[in-house]
C-alpha positions as CSV (number, residue, x, y, z in Angstrom):
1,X,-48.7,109.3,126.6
2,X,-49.4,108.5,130.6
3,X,-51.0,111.5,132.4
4,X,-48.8,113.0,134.3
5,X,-50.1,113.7,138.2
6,X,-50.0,117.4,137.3
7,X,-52.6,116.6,134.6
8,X,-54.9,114.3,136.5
9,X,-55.5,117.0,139.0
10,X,-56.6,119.2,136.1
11,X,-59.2,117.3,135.3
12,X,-60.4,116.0,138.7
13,X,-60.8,120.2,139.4
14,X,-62.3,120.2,135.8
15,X,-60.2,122.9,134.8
16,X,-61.3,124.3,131.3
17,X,-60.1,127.5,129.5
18,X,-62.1,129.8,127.6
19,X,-61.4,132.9,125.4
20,X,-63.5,135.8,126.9
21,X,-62.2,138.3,124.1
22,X,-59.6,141.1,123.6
23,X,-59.8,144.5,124.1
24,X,-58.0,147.2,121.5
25,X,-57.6,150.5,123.3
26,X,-56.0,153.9,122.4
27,X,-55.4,157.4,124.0
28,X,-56.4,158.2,127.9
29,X,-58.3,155.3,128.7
30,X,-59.9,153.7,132.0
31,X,-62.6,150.6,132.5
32,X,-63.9,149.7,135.8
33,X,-64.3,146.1,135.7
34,X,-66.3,144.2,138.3
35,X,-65.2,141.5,140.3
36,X,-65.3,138.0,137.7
37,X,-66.7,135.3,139.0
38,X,-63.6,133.0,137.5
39,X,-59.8,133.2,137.1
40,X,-59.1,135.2,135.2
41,X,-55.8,136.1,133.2
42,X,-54.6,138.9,130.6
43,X,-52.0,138.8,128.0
44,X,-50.6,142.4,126.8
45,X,-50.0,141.5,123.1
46,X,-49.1,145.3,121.8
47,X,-48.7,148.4,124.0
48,X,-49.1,148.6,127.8
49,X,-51.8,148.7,130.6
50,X,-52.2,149.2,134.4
51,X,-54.2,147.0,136.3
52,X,-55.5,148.6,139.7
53,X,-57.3,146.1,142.3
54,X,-59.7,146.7,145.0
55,X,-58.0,145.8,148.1
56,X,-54.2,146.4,146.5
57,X,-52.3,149.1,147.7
58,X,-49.8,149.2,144.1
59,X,-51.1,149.0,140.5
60,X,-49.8,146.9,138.3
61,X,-48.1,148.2,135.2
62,X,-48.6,145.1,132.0
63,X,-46.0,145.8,129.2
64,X,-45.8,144.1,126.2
65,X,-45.4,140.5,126.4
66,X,-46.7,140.1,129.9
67,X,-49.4,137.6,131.1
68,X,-51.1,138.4,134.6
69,X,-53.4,136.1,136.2
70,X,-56.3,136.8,139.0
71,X,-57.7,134.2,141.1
72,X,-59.8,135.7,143.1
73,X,-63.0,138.0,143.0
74,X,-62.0,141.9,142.7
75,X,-62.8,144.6,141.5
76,X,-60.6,146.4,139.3
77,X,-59.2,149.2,136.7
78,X,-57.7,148.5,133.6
79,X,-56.3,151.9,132.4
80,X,-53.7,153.9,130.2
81,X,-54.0,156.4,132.4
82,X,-55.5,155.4,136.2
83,X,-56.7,159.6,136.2
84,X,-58.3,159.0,132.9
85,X,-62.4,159.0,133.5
86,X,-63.4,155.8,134.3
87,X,-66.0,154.0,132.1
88,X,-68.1,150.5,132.9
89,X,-67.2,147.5,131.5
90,X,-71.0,146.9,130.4
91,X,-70.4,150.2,128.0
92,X,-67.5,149.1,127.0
93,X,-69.0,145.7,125.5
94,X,-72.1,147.5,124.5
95,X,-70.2,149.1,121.6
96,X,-68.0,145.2,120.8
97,X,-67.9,143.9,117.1
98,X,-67.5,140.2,117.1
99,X,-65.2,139.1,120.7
100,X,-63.2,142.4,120.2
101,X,-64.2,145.3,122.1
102,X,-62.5,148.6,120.9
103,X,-62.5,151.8,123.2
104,X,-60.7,155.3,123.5
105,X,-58.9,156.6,120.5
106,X,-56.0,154.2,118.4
107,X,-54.8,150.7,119.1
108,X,-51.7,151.3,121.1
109,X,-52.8,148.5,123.4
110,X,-54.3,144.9,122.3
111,X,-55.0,142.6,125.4
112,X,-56.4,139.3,125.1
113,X,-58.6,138.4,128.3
114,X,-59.5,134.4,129.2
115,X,-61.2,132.8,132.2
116,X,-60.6,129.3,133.7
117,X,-63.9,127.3,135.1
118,X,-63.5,124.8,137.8
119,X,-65.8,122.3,139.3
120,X,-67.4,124.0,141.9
121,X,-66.4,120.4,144.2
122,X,-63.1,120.7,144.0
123,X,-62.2,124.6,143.5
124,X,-61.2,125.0,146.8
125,X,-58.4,122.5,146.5
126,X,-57.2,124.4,143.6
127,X,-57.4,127.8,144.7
128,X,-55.6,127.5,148.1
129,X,-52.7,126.5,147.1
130,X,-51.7,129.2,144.3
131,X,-51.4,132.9,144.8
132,X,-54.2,135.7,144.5
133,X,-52.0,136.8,141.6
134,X,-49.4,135.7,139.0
135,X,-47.5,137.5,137.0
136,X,-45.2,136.5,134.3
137,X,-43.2,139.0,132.5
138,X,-41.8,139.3,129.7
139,X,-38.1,138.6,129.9
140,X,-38.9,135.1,132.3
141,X,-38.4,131.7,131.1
142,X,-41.9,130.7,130.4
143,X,-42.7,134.4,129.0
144,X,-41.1,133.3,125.2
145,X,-43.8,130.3,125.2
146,X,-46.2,132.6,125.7
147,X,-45.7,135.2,123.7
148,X,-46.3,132.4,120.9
149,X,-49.5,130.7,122.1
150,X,-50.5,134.9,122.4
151,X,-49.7,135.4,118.2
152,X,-50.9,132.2,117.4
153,X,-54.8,133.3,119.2
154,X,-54.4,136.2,117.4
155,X,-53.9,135.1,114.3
156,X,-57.0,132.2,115.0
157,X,-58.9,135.5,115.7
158,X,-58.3,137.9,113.1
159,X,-58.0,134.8,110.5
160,X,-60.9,132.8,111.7
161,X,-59.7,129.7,109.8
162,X,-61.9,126.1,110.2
163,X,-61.6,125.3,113.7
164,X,-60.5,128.5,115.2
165,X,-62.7,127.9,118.2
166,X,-61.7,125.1,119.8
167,X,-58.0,125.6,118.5
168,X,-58.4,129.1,120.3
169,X,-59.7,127.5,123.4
170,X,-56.7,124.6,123.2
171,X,-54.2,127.6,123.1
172,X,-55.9,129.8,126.0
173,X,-56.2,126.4,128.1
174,X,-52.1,125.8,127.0
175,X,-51.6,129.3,128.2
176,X,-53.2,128.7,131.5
177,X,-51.0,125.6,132.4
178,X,-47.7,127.6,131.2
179,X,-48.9,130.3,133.9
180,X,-49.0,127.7,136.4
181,X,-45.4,126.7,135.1
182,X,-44.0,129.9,135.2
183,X,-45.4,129.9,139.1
184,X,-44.0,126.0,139.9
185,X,-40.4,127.5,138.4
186,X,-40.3,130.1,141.4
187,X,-37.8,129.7,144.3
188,X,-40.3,129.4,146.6
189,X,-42.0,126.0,147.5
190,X,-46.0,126.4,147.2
191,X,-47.8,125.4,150.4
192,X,-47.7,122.0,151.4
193,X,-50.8,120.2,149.7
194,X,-51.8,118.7,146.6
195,X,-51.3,120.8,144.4
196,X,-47.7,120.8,145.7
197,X,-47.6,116.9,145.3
198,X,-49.0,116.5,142.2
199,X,-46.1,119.0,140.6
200,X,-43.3,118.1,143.1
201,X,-40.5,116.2,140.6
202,X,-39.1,113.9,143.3
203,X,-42.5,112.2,143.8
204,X,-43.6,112.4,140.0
205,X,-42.7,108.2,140.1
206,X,-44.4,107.4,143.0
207,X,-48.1,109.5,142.3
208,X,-47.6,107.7,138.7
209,X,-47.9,104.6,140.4
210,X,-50.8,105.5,143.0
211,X,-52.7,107.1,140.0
212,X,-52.3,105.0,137.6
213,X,-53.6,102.0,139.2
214,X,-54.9,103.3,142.3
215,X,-57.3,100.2,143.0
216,X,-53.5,98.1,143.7
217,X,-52.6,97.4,147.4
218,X,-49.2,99.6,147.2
219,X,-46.7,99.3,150.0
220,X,-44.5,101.9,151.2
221,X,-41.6,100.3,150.2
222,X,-42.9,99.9,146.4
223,X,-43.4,103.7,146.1
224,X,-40.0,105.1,147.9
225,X,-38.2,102.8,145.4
226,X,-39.9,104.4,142.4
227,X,-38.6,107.9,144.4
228,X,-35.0,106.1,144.9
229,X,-35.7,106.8,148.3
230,X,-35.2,104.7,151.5
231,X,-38.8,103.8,153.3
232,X,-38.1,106.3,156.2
233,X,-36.8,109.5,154.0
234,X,-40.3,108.5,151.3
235,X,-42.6,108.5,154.2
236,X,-41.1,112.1,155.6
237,X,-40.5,114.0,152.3
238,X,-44.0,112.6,151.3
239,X,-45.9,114.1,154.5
240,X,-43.9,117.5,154.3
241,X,-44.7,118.1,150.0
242,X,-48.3,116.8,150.7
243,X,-49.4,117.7,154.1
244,X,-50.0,113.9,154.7
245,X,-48.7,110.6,154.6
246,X,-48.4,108.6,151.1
247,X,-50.6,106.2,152.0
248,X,-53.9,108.7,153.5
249,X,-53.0,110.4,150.2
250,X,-53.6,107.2,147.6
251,X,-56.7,106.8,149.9
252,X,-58.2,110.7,149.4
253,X,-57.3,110.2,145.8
254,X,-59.1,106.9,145.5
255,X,-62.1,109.2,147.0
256,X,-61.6,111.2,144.6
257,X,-61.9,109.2,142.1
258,X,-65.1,107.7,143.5
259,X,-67.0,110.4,143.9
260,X,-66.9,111.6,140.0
261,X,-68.2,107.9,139.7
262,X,-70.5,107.9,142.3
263,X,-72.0,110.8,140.4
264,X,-73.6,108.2,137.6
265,X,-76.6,106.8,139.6
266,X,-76.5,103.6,137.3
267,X,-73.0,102.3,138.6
268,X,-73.6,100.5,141.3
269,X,-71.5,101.6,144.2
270,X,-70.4,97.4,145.1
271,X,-68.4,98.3,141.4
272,X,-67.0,101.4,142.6
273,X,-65.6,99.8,145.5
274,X,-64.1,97.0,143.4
275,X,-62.7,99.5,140.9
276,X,-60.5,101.1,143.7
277,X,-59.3,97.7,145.5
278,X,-62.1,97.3,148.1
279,X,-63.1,93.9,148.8
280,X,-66.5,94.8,150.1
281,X,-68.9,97.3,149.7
282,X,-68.9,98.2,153.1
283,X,-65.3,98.3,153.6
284,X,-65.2,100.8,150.8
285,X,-68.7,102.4,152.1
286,X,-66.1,102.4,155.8
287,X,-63.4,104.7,153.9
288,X,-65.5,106.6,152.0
289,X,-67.7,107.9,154.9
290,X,-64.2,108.5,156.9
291,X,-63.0,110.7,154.3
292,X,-65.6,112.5,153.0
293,X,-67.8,112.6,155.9
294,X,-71.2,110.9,153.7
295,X,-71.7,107.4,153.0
296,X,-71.7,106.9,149.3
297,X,-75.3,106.7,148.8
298,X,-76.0,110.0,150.7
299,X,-73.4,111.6,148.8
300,X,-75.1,110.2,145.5
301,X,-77.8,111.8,146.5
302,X,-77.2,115.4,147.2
303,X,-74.7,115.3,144.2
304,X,-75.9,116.3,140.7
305,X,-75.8,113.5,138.3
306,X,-73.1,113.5,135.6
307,X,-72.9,110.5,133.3
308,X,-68.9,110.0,133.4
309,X,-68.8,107.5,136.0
310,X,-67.9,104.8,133.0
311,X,-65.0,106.9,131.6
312,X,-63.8,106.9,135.4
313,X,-64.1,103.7,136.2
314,X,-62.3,102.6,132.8
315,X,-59.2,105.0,133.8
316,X,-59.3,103.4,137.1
317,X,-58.6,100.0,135.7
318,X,-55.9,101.2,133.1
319,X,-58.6,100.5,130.3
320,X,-58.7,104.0,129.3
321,X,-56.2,105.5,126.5
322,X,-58.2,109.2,125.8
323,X,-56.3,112.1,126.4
324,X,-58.2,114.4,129.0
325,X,-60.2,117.5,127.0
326,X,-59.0,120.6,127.7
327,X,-62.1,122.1,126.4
């Protein structure tokens, strides 16, 4: 299957899942949590919860079925009871068996808790353009998908079948993306930016195209007729969904793309060039230095090496069948 744009910005932000652990809690119960250093999202699979932020005038009451994801660093109060006596996460985990951490008295309330890591070069692209919070309740569209993916990481839990680690991390990272869905479904357009682009339906044919083979000279023309669009309502639609025109976009993604690559110190830059359509490694040093504000060699240098470049460069050419990890 061709990556969708939607997926190829997941893993240029190097978005991975992971299962932090659940919580079982009964009785009058409160845990001060302090602020994570990662997304992170809950799923209520039995009982109810409040979740009280720093900074956020309303709690927020989780019932069963509901999903609620944080993307930015708070402090907070997960509670039965917000007037219960509040106790610190660290004691909390001091007392865990195995990933599950039980406190109060009973299990009216099972919550499974995940984080999301991003590469620490592109989070920011990420993060601005979604919400401080998402929640998806129980009776939306996406909530029944949900509510699945939750039983089945249960059952991989309490089970512990061969291979219920990665399959719990596949089903935490497939939870993730049907958050993001469940957000995309809303009325309201996101803000005007990649992420916006990458989901937006109309130009799904023409970002195909530019990612796909983004070392091809495209013309204008080319990529509204993918749209069925006319030249002048591509170019306009294009600019207003992604903040900028179709053609500054292919070349910020092609700079994308060529800084993971640059990132291997034994490709030689002339071949990174090449890879994304550039005649000459100094017309490609040119566009790199204009977008990114480096030349390629100085960002090679302040940039830690990670040996993917070849994996890059192969999906730049269309050479490349793997599916992207999710792990």
């Amino acid at each position: 299957m061709q990556n969708d744009p939607f997926s190829d910005f997941l893993h240029l932000v190097s978005a991975r899942s992971v299962i932090s652990g659940g919580l079982v809690a009964g009785g009058s119960w409160a845990i001060a949590i302090p602020p994570p250093d990662k997304i992170k999202f809950w799923g209520v699979v039995r009982g109810s919860c409040w979740l009280s932020f720093d900074g956020v005038v309303e709690p927020t009451l989780l019932e069963e079925g509901d999903v609620f994801l944080s993307s930015i660093p708070r402090a907070l109060v997960m509670a039965s009871d917000l007037a219960a006596p509040r106790v610190d996460l660290s004691e909390v985990l001091r007392h865990r068996v195995g990933a599950t951490a039980q406190h109060g008295v009973g299990d009216d309330c099972y919550v499974i808790i995940a984080s999301v890591d991003l590469s620490a070069d592109y989070d920011r692209l990420f993060l601005d353009a979604i919400p401080p919070s998402i929640h998806v309740r129980a009776g939306s569209r996406q909530a029944q998908t949900l509510s699945w993916l939750m039983d089945q990481l249960v059952q991989e839990r309490e089970y512990d079948p061969p291979g219920a680690g990665i399959a719990s991390v596949q089903l935490a990272h497939l939870m993730f993306i049907q958050i993001l869905r469940s957000h995309f479904d809303k009325a309201e357009p996101l803000a005007a930016g990649w992420l916006r682009a990458v989901t937006d339906k109309r130009l799904a044919p023409a970002l195909r195209l530019m990612h796909g083979d983004p070392g091809r000279s495209w013309q204008l023309e080319e990529l509204a007729r993918a749209a069925a669009m006319s030249r002048a309502a591509f170019a306009s639609y294009f600019k207003i969904v992604a903040g900028i025109a179709p053609m500054a976009y292919l070349t910020e993604w092609r700079m994308r793309l060529a800084e993971q690559a640059l990132r291997d110190n034994s490709v030689h830059i002339g071949d990174v060039g090449r890879s994304l359509g550039y005649t000459s490694e100094s017309a490609f040093s040119n566009a790199f230095k204009r977008v990114t504000g480096k030349s390629p060699m100085h960002f090679r240098s302040t940039m830690v090496p990670r040996p993917t470049s070849a994996k890059w460069i192969e999906r730049i050419n269309g050479r490349s069948a793997e599916h992207v990890p999710v792990y």
